[in-house]
C-alpha positions in Angstrom: 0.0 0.0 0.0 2.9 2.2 0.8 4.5 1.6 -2.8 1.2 2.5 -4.1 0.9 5.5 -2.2 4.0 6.6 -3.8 3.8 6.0 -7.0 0.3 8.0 -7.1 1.2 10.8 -5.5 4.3 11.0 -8.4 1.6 10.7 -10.8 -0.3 13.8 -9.3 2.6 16.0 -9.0 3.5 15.1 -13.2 -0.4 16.1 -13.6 -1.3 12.6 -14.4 -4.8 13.4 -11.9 -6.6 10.7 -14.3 -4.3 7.7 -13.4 -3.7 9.3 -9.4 -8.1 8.9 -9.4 -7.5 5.4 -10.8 -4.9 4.3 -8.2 -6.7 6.0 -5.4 -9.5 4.2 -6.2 -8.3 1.0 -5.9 -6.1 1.7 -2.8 -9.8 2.7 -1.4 -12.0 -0.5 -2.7 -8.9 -2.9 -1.2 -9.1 -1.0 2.1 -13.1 -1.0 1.5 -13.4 -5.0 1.0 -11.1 -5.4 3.6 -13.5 -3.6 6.2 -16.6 -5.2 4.7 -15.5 -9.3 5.0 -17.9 -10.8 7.6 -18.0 -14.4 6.5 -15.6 -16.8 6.5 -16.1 -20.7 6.6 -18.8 -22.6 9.1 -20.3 -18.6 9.5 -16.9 -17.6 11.5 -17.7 -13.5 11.6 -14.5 -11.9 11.2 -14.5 -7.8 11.5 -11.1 -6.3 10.8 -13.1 -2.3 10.3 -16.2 -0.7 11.4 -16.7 -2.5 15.0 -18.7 -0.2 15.5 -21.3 -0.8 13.4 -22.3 -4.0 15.1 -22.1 -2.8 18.7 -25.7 -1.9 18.8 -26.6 -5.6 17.4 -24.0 -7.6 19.7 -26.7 -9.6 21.7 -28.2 -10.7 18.8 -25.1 -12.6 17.7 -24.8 -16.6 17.4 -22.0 -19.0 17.2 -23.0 -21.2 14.8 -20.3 -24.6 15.3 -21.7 -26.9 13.4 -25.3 -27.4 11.3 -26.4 -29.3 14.9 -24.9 -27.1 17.6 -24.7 -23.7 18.7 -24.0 -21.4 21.5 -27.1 -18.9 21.6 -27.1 -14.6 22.0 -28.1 -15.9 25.3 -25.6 -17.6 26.6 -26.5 -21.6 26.3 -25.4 -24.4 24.5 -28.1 -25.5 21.7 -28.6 -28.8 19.3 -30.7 -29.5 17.0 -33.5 -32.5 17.0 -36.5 -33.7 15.2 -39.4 -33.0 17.3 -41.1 -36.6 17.6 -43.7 -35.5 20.4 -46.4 -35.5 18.0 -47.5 -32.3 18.6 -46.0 -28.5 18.2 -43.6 -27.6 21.2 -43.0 -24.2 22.2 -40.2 -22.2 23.8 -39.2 -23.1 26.6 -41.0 -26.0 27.1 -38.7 -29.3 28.3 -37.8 -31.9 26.2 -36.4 -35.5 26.5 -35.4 -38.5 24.5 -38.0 -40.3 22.2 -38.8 -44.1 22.8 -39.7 -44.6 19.1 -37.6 -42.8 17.0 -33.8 -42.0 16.7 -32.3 -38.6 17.1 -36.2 -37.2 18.4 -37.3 -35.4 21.3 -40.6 -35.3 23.1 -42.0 -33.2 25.9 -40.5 -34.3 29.1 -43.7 -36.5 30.1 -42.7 -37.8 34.1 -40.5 -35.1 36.0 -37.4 -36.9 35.6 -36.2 -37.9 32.0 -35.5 -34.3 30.7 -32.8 -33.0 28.9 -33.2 -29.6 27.2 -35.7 -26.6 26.8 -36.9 -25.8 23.1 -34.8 -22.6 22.2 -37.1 -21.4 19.2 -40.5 -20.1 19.7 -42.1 -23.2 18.3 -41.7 -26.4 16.6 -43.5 -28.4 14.2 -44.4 -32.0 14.1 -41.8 -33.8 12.5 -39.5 -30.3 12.2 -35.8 -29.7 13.1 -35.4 -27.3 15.4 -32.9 -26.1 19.0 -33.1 -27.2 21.8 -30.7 -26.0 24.4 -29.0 -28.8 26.8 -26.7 -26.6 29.0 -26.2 -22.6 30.0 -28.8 -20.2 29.9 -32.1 -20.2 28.7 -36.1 -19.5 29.5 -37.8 -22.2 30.4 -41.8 -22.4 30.6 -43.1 -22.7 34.0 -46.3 -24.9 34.6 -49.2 -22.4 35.0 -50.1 -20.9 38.7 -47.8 -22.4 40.3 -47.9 -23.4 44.5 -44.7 -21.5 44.6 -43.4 -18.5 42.2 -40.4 -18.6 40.6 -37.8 -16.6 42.2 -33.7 -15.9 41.0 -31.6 -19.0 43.2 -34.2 -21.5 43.5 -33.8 -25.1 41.7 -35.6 -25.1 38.7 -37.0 -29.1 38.2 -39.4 -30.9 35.8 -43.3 -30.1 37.0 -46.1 -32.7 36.5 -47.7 -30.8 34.1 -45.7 -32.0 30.6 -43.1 -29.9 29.0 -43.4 -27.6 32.1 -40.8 -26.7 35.1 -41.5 -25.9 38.6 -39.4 -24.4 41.7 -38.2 -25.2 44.9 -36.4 -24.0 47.1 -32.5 -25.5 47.8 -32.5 -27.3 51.3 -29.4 -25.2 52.4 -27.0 -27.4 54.5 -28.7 -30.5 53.4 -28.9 -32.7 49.7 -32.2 -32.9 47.9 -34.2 -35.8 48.0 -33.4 -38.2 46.0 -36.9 -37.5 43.8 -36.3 -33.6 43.8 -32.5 -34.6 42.7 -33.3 -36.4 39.6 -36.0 -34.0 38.6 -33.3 -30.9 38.7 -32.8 -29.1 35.5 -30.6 -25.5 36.6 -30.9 -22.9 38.8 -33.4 -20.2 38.0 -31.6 -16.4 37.6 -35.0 -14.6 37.4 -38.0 -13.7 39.2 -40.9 -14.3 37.9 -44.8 -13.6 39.2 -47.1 -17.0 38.6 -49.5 -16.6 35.9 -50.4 -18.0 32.7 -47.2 -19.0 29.9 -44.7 -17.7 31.7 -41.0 -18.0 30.8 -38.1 -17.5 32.9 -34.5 -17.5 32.4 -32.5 -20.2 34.4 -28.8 -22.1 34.1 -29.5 -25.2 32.8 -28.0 -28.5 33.7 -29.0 -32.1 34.2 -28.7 -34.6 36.8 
């Protein structure tokens, strides 16, 4: 770039200003495409000019690892499944392995056997779609519930399918076994009871 430099500004002094607009031209489109390159293979964003642009958007951004995982703008770790349930599932709902099929998911029928929460806002029958297996995400809480959901208490699989519930962690002592094995994460929000609600939690899985 420095040669170039150079040699144009030579031109311009020698009143060559046609060929000094041609070479500054071209010094500005390589500096141009080099600011503008945001894709590079498996959707690896790389930004070398205009940060600033994006700042605004930066919570919107996904990691994209693979065409079956991801790590979500929200800070969990995604897959992607068939959903086998037979029915349309919706965000947050929780999810666990299918007895019939391979690679499916259904709703998370008996407290205990789940092992992610939907990530998208709904699901088809028979569609591909996230499901999110560890870190942060909203999961949808069974309606009214006996105790609302507040930031620090366990977040486990309710009776009602697809849906979570709370309770509170025993302190110095261990969950029951039962309570144990229906744990899904820890919620980090407070949220009122009522009617669909989602709330944010760290997900894991015993």
């Amino acid at each position: 770039m420095d040669k170039l430099n150079q040699v144009s500004d030579r031109l311009l002094n020698n009143n060559f200003q046609f060929i000094y607009d041609w070479a500054r031209s071209t010094y500005d489109a390589v500096i141009e495409n080099t600011g503008d390159i945001t894709t590079l293979e498996g959707d690896i964003v790389t930004i070398s000019e205009n940060i600033d642009t994006i700042e605004g958007d930066i919570d919107d951004i996904e990691a994209v690892l693979s065409p079956k995982c991801k790590f979500t703008a929200e800070g969990g770790l995604a897959i992607k499944m068939t959903n086998g349930s037979g029915g349309t599932v919706y965000k947050g709902e929780l999810v666990a392995a299918s007895t019939t099929a391979d690679s499916q998911f259904i709703k998370q029928t008996n407290t205990y056997d789940s092992f992610g929460a939907v990530y998208d806002t709904s699901i088809g029958i028979g569609a591909d779609g996230w499901v999110v297996i560890s870190g942060i995400a909203q999961v949808l809480i069974e309606n009214s519930p006996a105790t609302p959901v507040t930031h620090g208490m366990i977040c486990a699989g309710a009776g009602t399918d697809g849906r979570a519930t709370a309770f509170t962690n025993p302190g110095g002592g261990l969950p029951g076994t039962d309570n144990h094995f229906r744990e899904c994460g820890h919620f980090i929000e407070s949220k009122d009871a009522g009617t669909d609600v989602l709330a944010y939690a760290v997900l894991h899985f015993n």
